[in-house]
Each structure stands twice: as C-alpha cells, then as structure tokens.
C-alpha positions as CSV (number, residue, x, y, z in Angstrom):
1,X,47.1,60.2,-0.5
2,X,44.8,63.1,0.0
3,X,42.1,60.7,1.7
4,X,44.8,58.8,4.2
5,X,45.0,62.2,6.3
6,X,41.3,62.7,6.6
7,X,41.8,61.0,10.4
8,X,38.0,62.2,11.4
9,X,36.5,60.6,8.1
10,X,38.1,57.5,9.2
11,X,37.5,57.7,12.9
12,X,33.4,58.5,11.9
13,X,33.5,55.5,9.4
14,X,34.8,53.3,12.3
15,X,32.2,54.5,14.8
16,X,29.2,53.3,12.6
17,X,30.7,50.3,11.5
18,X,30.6,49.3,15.3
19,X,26.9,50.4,15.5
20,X,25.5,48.5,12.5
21,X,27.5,45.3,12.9
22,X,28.4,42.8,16.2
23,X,31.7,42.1,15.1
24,X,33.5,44.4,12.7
25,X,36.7,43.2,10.8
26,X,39.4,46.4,9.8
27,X,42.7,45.5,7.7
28,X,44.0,48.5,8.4
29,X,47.1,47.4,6.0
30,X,51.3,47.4,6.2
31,X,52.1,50.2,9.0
32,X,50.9,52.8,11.1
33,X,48.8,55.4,8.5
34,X,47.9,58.8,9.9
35,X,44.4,57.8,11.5
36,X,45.6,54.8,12.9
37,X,45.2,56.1,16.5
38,X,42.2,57.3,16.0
39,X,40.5,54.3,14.4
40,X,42.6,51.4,17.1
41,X,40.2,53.4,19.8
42,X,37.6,51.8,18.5
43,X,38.6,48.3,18.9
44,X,38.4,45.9,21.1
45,X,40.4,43.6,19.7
46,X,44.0,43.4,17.4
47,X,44.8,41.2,15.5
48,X,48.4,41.3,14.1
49,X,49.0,38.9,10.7
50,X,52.8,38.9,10.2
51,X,54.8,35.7,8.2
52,X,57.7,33.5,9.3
53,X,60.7,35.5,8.0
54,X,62.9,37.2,9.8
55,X,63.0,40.7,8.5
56,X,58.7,40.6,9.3
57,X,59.4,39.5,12.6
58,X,61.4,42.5,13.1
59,X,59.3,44.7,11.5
60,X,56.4,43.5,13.6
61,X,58.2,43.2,16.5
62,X,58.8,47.4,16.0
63,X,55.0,47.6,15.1
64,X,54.0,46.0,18.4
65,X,56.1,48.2,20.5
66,X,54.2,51.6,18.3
67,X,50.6,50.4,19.2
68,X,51.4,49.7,22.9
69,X,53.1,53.2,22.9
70,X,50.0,54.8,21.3
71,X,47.8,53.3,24.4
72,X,47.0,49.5,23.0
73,X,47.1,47.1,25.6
74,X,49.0,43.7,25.3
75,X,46.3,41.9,26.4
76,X,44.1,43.4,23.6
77,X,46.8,42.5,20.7
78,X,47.8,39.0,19.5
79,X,50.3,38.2,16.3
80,X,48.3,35.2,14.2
81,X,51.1,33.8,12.1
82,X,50.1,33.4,8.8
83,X,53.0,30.9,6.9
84,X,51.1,31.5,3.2
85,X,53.7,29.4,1.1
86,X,55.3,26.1,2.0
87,X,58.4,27.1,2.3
88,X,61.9,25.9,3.6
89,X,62.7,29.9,4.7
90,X,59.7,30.7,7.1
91,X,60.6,29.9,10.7
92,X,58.5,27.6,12.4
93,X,55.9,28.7,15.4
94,X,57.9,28.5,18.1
95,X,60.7,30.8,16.7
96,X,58.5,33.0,15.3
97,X,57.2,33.2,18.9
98,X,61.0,33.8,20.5
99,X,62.2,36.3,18.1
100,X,59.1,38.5,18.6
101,X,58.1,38.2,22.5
102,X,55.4,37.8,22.4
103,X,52.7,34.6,22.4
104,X,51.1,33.7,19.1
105,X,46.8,33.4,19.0
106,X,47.5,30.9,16.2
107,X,49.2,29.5,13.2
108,X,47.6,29.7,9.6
109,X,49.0,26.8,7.8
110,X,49.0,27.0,4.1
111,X,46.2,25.0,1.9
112,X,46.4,26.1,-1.6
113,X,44.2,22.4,-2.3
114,X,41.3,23.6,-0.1
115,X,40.8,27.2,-1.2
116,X,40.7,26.1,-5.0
117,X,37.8,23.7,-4.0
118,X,36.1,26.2,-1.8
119,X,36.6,28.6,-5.1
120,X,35.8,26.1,-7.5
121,X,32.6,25.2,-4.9
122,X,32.2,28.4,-4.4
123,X,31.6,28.4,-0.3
124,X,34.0,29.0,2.8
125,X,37.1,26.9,2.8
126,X,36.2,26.4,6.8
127,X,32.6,24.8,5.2
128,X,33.9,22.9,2.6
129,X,36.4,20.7,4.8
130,X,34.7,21.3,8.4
131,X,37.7,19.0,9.9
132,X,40.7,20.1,8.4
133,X,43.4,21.8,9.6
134,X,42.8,25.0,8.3
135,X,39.6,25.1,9.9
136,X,40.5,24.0,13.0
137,X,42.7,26.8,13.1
138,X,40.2,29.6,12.1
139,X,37.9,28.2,14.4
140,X,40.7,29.0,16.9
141,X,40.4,32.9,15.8
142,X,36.9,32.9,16.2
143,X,36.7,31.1,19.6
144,X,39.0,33.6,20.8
145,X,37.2,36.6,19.5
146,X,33.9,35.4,20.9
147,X,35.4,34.7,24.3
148,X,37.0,38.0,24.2
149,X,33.4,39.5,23.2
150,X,31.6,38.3,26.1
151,X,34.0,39.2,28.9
152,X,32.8,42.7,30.4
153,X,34.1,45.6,29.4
C-alpha cells in the first residue's frame, strides 16, 4: 500500500518504458489507483477489458465516465470484451455494447482447447492455430493498435 501512492515513481517508470520500447503494454488493474492520472498521460492508447455481466458493465460504464473526466479522450479509449467462460449468464456483444454506450474494439471469445495446446506446445495461442477464431480476434487488437500508431500525433 505504501508503494501505490508513490504517483512520481510510477509516472518515471512509465516515461522509460515509452523510451526503451515501440509499443508498451500497462494493466494497470481493477479501478482508478492513486497514480492513475499520472501514468494514463503517457498513453496513447486504452484499452478497457471488462466481461459480459451486468454488474461489470456498470462498473465499467462508471470507470469510462472517470478517465474521460480526468482528460482521456473517447477516441483514445475502447472496451475489448473479454467473455472468459462459456457461459449462459454473460450477455452477448451487442448488449454488452447497449448497456455500456459505447462501441466495442472486439470480442475475446473463450478457448480453453487452444491455450492448453499453446501451453502444452509451449508457443503463442495466436501461432499455434494462425486461423482460428481467437486469433483472428487478437489480430483485430493489434491492427487497431498499429493503425492507431501510425496516425500523427
């Protein structure tokens, strides 16, 4: 708890990370921490993972609303929905979509078969099966990062 408040450790960290890498991926967890602001100035680029339930819909839909008050722009945020169970109670896309206002990047469709093979094969689920589904919709992150990346700034 004593390290989450140390905003300028966090905001330096982020700084170099930009300088020793093209792309630099954050989870910056559940929530806004304290350095939150500070590091989100930094990026060019937000992703927000929430799942198909209602009571994370909400809770992102609140969580969008925080980081476009704190400066982010909307056209620099997009929700990925990331449905990690097969399960009866997530919503599908396009409700997901409604109840939150705002357009999803993506869906992440669960694949519990391919990640034990890329385990067990020990190499990138997107490399192991190159045309599945799961791929095809990583590939869609990516293509929209690098798009993203080489529009001026």
């Amino acid at each position: 708890m004593h390290l989450i408040s140390q905003n300028a450790n966090y905001e330096a960290i982020t700084s170099g990370l930009t300088n020793l890498a093209r792309f630099v991926v954050l989870d910056l967890g559940a929530g806004l921490q304290p350095f939150t602001e500070k590091v989100l100035a930094h990026c060019d680029q937000i992703l927000v993972v929430l799942e198909g339930n209602p009571n994370t819909i909400i809770l992102t839909k609140s969580l969008i609303e925080e980081l476009v008050a704190m400066g982010v722009s909307l056209h620099n945020l997009k929700p990925v929905l990331n449905n990690r169970i097969r399960s009866d109670t997530q919503l599908p896309s396009s409700q997901v979509q409604s109840k939150l206002n705002h357009e999803l990047l993506t869906t992440l469709t669960p694949a519990p078969e391919l990640f034990v093979q890329a385990t067990r094969l020990q190499t990138p689920a997107v490399l192991c099966q190159p045309e599945s589904l799961t791929t095809r919709q990583i590939n869609k992150i990516v293509e929209y990062v690098a798009e993203r990346e080489a529009m001026p700034r």
